[in-house]
GUBABA-554621 format. One line per field, with one value per residue (C-alpha): x, y, z; chain; residue number from 1. Coordinates in steps of 0.5 Angstrom, whole numbers. Example, Ala and Ser with C-alpha at 12.3 -4.5 7.8 and 13.67 -1.06 7.14 Angstrom:
2
xx c(25;27)
yy c(-9;-2)
zz c(16;14)
chain c(A;A)
resi c(1;2)
END
This chain:
388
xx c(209;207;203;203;210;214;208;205;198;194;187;183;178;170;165;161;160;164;170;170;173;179;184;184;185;190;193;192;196;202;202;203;208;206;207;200;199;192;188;182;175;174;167;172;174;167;167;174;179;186;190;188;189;195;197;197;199;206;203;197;196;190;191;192;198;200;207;210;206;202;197;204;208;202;201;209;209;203;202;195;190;183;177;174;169;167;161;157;160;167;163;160;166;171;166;164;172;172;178;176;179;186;182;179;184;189;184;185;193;193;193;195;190;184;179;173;169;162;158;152;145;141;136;143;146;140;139;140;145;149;148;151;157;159;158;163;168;168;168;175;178;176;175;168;168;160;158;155;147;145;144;145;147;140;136;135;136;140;146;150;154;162;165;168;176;178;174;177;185;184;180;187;192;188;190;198;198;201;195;198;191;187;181;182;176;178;175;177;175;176;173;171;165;160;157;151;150;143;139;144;151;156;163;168;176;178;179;179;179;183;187;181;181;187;187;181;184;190;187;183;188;191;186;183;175;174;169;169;165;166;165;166;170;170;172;167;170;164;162;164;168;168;167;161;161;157;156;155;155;157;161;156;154;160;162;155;157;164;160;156;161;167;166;167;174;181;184;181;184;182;183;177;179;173;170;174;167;159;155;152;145;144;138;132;132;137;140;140;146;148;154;156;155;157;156;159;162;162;167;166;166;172;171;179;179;170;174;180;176;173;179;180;184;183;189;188;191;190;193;195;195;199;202;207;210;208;212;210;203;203;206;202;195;198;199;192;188;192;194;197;201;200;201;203;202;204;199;200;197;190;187;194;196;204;205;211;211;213;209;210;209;212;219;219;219;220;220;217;215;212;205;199;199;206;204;198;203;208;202;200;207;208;202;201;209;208;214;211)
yy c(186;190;198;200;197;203;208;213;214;220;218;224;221;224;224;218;211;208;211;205;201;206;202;196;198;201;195;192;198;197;189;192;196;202;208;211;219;221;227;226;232;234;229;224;224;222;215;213;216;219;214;209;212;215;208;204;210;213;220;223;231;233;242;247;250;243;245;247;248;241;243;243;238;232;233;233;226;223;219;218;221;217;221;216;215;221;225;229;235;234;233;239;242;240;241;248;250;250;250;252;247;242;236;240;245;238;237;244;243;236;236;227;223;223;218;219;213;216;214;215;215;213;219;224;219;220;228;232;237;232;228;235;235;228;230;236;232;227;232;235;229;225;218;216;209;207;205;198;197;193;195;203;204;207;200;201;198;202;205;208;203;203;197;192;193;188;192;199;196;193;201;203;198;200;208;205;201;202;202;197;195;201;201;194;188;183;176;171;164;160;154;148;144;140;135;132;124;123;131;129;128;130;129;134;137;139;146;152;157;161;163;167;170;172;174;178;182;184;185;190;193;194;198;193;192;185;180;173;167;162;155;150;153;150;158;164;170;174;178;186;185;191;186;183;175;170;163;157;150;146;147;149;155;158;158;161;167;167;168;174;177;176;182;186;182;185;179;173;168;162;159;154;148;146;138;134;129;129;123;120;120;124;121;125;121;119;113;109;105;98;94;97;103;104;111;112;119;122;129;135;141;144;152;154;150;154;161;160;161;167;170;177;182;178;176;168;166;159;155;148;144;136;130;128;132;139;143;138;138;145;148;143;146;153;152;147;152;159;161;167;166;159;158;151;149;143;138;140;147;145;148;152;158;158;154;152;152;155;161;160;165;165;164;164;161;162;158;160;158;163;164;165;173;173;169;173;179;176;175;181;185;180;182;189;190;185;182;175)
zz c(195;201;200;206;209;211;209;214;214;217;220;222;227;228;233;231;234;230;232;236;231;230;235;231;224;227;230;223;219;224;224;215;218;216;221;224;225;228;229;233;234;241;240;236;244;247;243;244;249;246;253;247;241;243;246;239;235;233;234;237;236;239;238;232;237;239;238;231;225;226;220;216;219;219;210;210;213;211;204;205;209;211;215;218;221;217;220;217;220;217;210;210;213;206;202;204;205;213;216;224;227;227;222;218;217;215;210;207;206;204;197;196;196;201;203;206;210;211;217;220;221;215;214;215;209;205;206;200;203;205;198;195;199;197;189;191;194;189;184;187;186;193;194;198;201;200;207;208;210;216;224;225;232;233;233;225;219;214;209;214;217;217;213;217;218;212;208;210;209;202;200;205;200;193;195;195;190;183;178;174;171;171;168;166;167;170;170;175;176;182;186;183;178;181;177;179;180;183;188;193;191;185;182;182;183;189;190;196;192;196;189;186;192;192;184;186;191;188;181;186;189;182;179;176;175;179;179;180;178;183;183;190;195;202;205;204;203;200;206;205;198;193;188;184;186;181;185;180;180;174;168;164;169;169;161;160;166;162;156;158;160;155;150;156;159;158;162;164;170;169;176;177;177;172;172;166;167;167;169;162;166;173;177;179;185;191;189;195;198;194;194;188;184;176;174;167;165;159;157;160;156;155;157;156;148;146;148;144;138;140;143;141;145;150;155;157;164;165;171;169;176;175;179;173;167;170;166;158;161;161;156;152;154;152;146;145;147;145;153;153;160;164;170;173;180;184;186;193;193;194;200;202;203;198;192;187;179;174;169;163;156;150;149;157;164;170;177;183;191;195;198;194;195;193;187;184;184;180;175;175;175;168;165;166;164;159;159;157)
chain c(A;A;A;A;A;A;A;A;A;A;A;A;A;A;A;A;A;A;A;A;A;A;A;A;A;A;A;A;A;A;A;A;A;A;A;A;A;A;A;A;A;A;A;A;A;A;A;A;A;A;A;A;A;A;A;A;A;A;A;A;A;A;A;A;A;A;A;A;A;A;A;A;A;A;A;A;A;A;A;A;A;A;A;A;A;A;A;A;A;A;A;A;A;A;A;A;A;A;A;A;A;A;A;A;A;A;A;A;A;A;A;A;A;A;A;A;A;A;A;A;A;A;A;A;A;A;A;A;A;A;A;A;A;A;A;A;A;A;A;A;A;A;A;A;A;A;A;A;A;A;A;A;A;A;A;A;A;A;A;A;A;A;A;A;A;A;A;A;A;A;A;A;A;A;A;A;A;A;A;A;A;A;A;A;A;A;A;A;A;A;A;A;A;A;A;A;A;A;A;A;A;A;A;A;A;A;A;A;A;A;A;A;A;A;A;A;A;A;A;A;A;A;A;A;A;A;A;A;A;A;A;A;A;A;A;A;A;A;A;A;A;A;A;A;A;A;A;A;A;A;A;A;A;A;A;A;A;A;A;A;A;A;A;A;A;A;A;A;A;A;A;A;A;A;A;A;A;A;A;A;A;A;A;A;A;A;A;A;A;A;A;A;A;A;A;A;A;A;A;A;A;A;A;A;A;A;A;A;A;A;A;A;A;A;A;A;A;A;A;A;A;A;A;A;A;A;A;A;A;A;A;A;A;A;A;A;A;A;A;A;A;A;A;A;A;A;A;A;A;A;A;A;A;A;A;A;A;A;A;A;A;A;A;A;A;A;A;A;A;A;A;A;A;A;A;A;A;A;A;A;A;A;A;A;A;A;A;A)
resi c(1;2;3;4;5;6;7;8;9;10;11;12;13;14;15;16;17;18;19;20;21;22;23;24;25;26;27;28;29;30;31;32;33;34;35;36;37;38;39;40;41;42;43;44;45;46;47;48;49;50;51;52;53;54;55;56;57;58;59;60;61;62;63;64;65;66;67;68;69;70;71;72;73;74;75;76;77;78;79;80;81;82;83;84;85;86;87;88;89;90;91;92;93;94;95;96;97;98;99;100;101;102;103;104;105;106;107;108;109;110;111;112;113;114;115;116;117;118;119;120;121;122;123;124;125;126;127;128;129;130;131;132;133;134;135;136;137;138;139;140;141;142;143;144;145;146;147;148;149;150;151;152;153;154;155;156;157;158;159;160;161;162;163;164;165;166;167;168;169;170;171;172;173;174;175;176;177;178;179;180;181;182;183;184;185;186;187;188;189;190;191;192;193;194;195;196;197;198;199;200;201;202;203;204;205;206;207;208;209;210;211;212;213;214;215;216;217;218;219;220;221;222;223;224;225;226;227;228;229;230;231;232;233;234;235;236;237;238;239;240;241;242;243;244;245;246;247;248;249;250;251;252;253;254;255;256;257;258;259;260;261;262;263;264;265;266;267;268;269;270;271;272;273;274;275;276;277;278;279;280;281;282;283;284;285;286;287;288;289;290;291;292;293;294;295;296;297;298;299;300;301;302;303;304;305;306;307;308;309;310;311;312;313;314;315;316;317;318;319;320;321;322;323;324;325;326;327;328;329;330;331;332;333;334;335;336;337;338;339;340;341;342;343;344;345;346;347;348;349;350;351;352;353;354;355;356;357;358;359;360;361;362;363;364;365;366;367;368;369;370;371;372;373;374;375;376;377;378;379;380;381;382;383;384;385;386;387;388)
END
């Protein structure tokens, strides 16, 4: 599922240094095939000319009397409107009702959603007047997208920064999702257990994590409420995310976070790849190189067979990945552990971007190839609809 393929986004453009990165989120808007309508501020213009914007979109409109009545015309084609970046002019403009120029007369006509991407100096940030602004704007239904804290164009550090590119587009395709799991609390694994055999080393599964990522994402997007307890993973996604993350390193951590939490969980994905075995003894100290090393292991704990018998109102997603017996092997851990949907991965979806299997719910199964994203929206639509 693409939100914005065949969707027109109007950006509404102001005068600050972060303009700069306008050019490249439109860029990535048009590589998601959407259709991109600008307006820009005359300071908007001092940061970042119209010869580029004018080049990389599909229509640049730059006056009140620019033909037509573009006011009108800009609401009617658009689905969403994004100021970005939204200065502190055009937030106290909206809020006050101020309609004297061709953006902020836009944003007086358009009544779908609106989403505003503050950036400024900290100290403009933190002002009270503005602090008020924001609250009436929230009040009236607007979505504001906190910025980051870091390194202001000012050489100081503070709240004020506008997220990096990757984090605007996901706010972008939350707006044009379908809030299949609105409101709901989703708890999503991911990674892999490590367990320890001496400081240095430790046992563990194979996994990228870039499944729970993806769950993640688009739980997101969905309107769920995300967040993500990860294991080992060999890529790092956490920078810039709208979402809690909870790093962990063993089984035993990672039940004790899910734990925590499970009162509160609408649906659990159980995506980690957990360790099925722990060392007996684990040294204190670094075993050195020998011709021969014999390390007995004992059963891990079973996180999926503790929770079945605290399971409530709970939905249960588990992933069952096999080298023989895919679809037995799975079917049976469903209903050993009381699984509400399974999902059953070949071996070969370690570390890639696509996999193949079957999902699995009661009275029903369903076989799939496609990439990991392609995935987490099938089990989203399954859940959701709950045609399980």
């Amino acid at each position: 599922m693409n939100p914005l393929a065949n969707k027109t986004i109007l950006l509404g453009v102001t005068g600050g240094i972060a303009a700069y990165k306008v050019p490249l989120l439109i860029r990535d808007l048009k590589k998601k095939d959407a259709k991109v309508n600008v307006v820009m501020t005359e300071n908007a213009k001092k940061f970042v000319t119209p010869l580029i914007i004018s080049t990389l979109s599909d229509r640049l409109v730059e006056s009140l009397w620019e033909g037509g009545i573009p006011h009108i015309s800009l609401r009617e084609e658009a689905s969403l409107l994004c100021i970005i970046p939204a200065d502190y002019n055009i937030i106290g403009k909206a809020a006050s009702g101020v309609a004297d120029d061709l953006l902020s007369t836009v944003i007086s006509t358009f009544d779908k959603e609106i989403l505003f991407f503050p950036s400024m100096n900290y100290r403009m940030y933190d002002n009270p007047i503005f602090k008020k602004n924001i609250k009436i704007l929230k009040d009236f239904g607007h979505v504001i997208i906190e910025p980051d804290t870091g390194e202001l164009a000012c050489d100081e550090e503070g709240r004020g920064r506008l997220p990096d590119i990757s984090r605007i587009m996901l706010e972008i395709e939350r707006a044009l999702t379908p809030d299949l799991l609105k409101g709901s609390y989703c708890l999503i694994t991911g990674g892999g257990t490590g367990e320890k055999i001496d400081p240095i080393r430790y046992i563990t599964n194979r996994s990228s994590g870039k499944m729970a990522y993806s769950l993640a994402r688009h739980c997101f997007m969905a309107g769920g409420k995300v967040e993500l307890i990860m294991g080992i993973t060999n890529i790092d996604y956490d920078r810039n995310l709208p979402y809690n993350i909870i790093r962990v390193e063993n089984a035993r951590d990672m039940q004790k976070e899910i734990l925590k939490r499970w009162d509160r969980v609408d649906y659990l994905f159980m995506n980690a790849a957990v360790s099925d075995f722990t060392p007996e003894k684990v040294s204190n100290i670094k075993i050195k190189k020998k011709e021969e090393l014999e390390i007995k292991l004992k059963k891990s704990i079973d996180i999926l067979a503790d929770l079945k018998n605290k399971k409530k109102s709970q939905f249960i997603i588990g992933f069952s990945l096999e080298t023989n017996n895919l679809l037995n092997e799975a079917k049976k851990k469903m209903k050993e552990k009381k699984i509400d949907l399974v999902v059953a991965n070949d071996v070969s979806a370690i570390g890639s971007g696509s996999t193949s299997g079957f999902l699995i719910s009661k009275g029903s199964e369903e076989q799939f190839e496609c990439s990991k994203d392609e995935l987490s929206w099938k089990i989203i639509g399954k859940i959701s609809s709950k045609k399980y």
